[in-house]
N, C-alpha and C positions, 0 to 999 in steps of 0.2 A: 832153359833160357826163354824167357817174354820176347816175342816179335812184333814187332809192327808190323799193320797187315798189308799184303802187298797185291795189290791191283792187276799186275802184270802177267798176260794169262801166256801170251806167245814164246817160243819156245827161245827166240830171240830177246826178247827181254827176261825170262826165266833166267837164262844164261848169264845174262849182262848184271840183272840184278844183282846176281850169285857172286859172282867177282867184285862186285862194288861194296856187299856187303861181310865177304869174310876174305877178299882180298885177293894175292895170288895163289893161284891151285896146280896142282898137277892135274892131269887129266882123266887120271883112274878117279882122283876126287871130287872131281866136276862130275863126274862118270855116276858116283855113288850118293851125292846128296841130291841129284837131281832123278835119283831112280833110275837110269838108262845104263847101256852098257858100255862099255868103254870107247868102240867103235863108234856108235853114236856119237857120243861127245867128241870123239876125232874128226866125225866129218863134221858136223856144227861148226869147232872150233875153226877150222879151215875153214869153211867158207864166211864167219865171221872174219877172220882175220886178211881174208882175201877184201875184203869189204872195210877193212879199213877200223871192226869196232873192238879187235883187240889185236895183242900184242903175247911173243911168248918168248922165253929163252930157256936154254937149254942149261941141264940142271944132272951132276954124277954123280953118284954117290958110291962108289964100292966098285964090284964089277959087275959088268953088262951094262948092256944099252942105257946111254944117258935119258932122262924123261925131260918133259917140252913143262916149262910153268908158265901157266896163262896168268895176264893180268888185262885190265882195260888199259886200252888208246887214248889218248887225248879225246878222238872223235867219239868212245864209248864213254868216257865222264862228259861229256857235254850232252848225251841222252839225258842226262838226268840237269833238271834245268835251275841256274841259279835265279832265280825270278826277278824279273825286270833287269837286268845287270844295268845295262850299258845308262838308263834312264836312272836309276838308284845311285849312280855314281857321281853321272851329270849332276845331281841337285844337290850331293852333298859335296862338291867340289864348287858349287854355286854357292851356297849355305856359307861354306867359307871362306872364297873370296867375300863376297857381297856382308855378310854380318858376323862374321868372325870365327872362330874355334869355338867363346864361349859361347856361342849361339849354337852353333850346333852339338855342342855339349850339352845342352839345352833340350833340343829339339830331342836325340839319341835317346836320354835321360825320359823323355814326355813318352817315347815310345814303350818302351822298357817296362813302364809304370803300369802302362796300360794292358800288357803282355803279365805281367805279375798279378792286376787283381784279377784276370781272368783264368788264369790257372790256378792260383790260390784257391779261389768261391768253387770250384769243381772238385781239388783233390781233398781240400778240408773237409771235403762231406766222406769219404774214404776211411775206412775205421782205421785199419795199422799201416806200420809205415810201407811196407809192401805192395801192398796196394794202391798207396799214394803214388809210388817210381810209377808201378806199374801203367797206373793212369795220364799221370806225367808223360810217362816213354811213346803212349797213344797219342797226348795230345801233341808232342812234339811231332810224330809221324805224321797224322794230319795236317803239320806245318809244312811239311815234304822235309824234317831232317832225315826219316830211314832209321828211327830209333830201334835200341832195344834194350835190355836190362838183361841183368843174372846177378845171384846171390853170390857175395864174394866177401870171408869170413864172417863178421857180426855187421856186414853193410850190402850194399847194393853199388855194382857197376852198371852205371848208364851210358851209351853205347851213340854216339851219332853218326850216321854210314855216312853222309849225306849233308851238307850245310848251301842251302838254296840262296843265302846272301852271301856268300863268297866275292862277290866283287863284292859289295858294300863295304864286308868284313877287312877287305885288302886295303881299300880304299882307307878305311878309318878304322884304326887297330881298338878304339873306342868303344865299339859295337861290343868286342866281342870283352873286354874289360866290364861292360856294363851288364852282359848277358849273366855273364858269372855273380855278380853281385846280385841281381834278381833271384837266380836261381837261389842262391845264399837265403836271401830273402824269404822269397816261399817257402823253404823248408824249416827255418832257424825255429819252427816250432817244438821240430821232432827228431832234426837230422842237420847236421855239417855237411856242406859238398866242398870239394876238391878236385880241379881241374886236373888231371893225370897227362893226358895228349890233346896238342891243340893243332888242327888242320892245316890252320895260313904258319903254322912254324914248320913245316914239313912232313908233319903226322898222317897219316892214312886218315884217317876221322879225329873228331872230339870224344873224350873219354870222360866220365867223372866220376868220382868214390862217393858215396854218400852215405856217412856213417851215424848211428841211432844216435842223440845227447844222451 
């Protein structure tokens, strides 16, 4: 699997990461992707969760002792920040009071555009289609989506841990109808995407297939 690269050097956000990006874990499994030993990640997670940045419930499977599955708190997804929220929602609930829906379908649309030719002119330069997700799943990371990708039959699963307009996205179901059509966009040279999992519908993250033409 292609990762996006991740910044976060403290053992507190290693952690947090971890669960943000492959979801709820047991603790042996926290234990073993982050190299440490079991106990380790037992006190960690305790004293995270004494703190408020996750959450865990108790999980049996057979006999003996039932195991603890961690997930993040409320207060652990809001470490990871949707940018601008509260001022990004203000202006598009201003947008349409003040000049309408088509207007801001407008404005949404003018964004979009401008998000497409600057990914396009970057992964177009990318020999095969591989490489293009690939750098796509980068560029999106450096957006702060927490991308990543893996090969999945004759295509490419793209991966979003992470969606930093999430108010916007709530706000105006639009964004995320227009994103997908971009995406459509930039690719229809080489490859179809399909949206699989969508976040603001309940999904852990954004998911999407992106199969060769």
């Amino acid at each position: 699997m292609e990762n996006y690269k991740a910044y976060h050097t403290s053992s507190t956000d290693r952690m947090l990461l971890l669960l943000k990006t492959k979801g709820p874990l047991s603790t042996n499994g926290i234990a073993r992707e982050l190299g440490i030993t079991g106990e380790g990640a037992r006190q960690q997670l305790q004293r995270l969760a004494e703190e408020g940045w996750v959450a865990f419930e108790s999980s049996s499977k057979g006999v003996g002792r039932p195991s603890l599955i961690w997930s993040l708190s409320d207060r652990g997804n809001r470490r990871f920040p949707d940018t601008h929220a509260e001022l990004t929602v203000q202006l598009i609930n201003t947008i349409r009071d003040v000049l309408g829906d088509e207007a801001l379908g407008n404005v949404i649309s003018a964004r979009e555009h401008k998000a497409l030719l600057r990914y396009y002119d970057i992964i177009r330069l990318e020999e095969g289609l591989e490489d293009k997700v690939r750098k796509f799943a980068a560029l999106r990371s450096s957006d702060g989506y927490l991308a990543e990708y893996r090969a999945e039959g004759n295509g490419f699963l793209l991966i979003e841990n992470h969606c930093p307009i999430c108010a916007a996205a709530n706000a105006c179901h639009d964004i995320c109808k227009v994103e997908l059509q971009t995406f459509q966009q930039i690719f229809k040279e080489w490859a179809t995407v399909e949206r699989l999992d969508h976040a603001i519908e309940g999904a852990r993250h954004c998911a999407y297939r992106i199969l060769p033409v």
